[in-house]
C-alpha positions in Angstrom: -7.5 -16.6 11.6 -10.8 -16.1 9.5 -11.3 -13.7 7.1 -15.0 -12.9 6.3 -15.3 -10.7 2.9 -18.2 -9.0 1.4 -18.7 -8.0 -2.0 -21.3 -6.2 -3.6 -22.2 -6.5 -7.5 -22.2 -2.7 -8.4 -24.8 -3.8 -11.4 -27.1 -6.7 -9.5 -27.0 -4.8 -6.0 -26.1 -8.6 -4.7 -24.2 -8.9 -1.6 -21.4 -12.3 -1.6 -20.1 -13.1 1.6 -16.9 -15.6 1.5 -15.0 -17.2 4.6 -11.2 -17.8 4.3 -8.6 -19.0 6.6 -4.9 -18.0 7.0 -2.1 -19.3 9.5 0.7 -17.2 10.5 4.2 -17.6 12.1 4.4 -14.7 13.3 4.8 -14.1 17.5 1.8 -12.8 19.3 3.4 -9.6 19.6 3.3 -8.9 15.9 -0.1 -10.4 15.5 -2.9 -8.6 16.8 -6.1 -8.6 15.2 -5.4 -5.0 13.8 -2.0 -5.9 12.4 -2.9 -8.9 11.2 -5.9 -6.9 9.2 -3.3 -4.5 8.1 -1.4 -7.4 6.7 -4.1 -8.6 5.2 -5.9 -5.1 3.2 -2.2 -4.0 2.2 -2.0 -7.8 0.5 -4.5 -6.8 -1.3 -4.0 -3.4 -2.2 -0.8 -4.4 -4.0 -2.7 -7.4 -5.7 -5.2 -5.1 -7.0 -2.5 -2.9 -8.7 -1.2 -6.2 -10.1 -4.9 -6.5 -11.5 -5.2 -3.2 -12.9 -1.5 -3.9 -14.5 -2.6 -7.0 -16.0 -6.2 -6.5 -16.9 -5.7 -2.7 -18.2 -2.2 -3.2 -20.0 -1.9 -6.9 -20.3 1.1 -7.0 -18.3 1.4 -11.0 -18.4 1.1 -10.9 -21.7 4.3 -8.4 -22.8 6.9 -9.7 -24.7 9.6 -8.0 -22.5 11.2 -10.4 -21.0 14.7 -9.8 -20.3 17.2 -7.8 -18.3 16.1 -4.7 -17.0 13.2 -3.8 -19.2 10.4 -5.9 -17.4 11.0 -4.2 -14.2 10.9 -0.8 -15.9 7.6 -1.5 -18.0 6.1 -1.9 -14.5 7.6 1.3 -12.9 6.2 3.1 -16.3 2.6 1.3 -15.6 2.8 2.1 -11.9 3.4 5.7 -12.7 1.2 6.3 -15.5 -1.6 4.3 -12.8 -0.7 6.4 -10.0 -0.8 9.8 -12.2 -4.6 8.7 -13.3 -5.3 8.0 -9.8 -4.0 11.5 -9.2 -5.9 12.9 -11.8 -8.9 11.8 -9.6 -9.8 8.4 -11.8 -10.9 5.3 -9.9 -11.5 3.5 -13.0 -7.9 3.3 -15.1 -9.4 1.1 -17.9 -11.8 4.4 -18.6 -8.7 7.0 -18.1 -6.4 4.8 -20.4 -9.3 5.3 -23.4 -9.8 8.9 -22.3 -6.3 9.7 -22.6 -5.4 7.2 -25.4 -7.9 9.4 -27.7 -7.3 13.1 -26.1 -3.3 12.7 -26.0 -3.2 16.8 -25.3 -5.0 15.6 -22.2 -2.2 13.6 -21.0 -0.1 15.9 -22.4 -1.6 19.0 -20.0 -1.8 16.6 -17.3 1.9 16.6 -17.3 2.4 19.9 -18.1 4.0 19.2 -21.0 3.8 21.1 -24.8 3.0 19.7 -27.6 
């Protein structure tokens, strides 16, 4: 199949268009257009989380590294990301500062006392 994408620069107004191809195995009957597409966005949705992990709380660059603790950094990150989200934030490096320096914000938002 080809993917087209378009971006826009949010600060340069500039539109990027970029072609990409992709094979499948899977039967026709699993890949229509529309569930291929489907495929495709939730690929991405899930890579941009791993984005906002990495970028926002340098994920690939913790120290935890073994037995359980890795896996439960990332539920903690997915649920403080999620909770942000929630809080009606699109942008979690900006919530992260906001809440880092207001902790009684974080704290209200869970309806926790201080």
């Amino acid at each position: 199949m080809e993917i087209k994408r378009r971006r826009t620069h949010r600060k340069t107004g500039k539109v990027e268009t970029k072609t990409v191809y992709a094979i499948t195995s899977l039967p026709p009957e699993q890949a229509s257009p529309a569930q291929l597409a489907e495929l495709v966005q939730n690929h991405w949705s899930v890579e941009a989380l791993h984005h906002v992990r990495d970028v926002t709380f340098g994920e690939d660059a913790s120290r935890v590294r073994t037995g359980t603790a890795p896996r439960a950094m990332a539920t903690l990150r997915n649920l403080a990301i999620g909770l942000m989200r929630q809080a009606g934030w699109t942008n979690i490096a900006a919530a992260t500062d906001h809440y880092r320096s207001r902790p009684q914000h974080a704290t209200a938002m869970l309806r926790l006392t201080t």
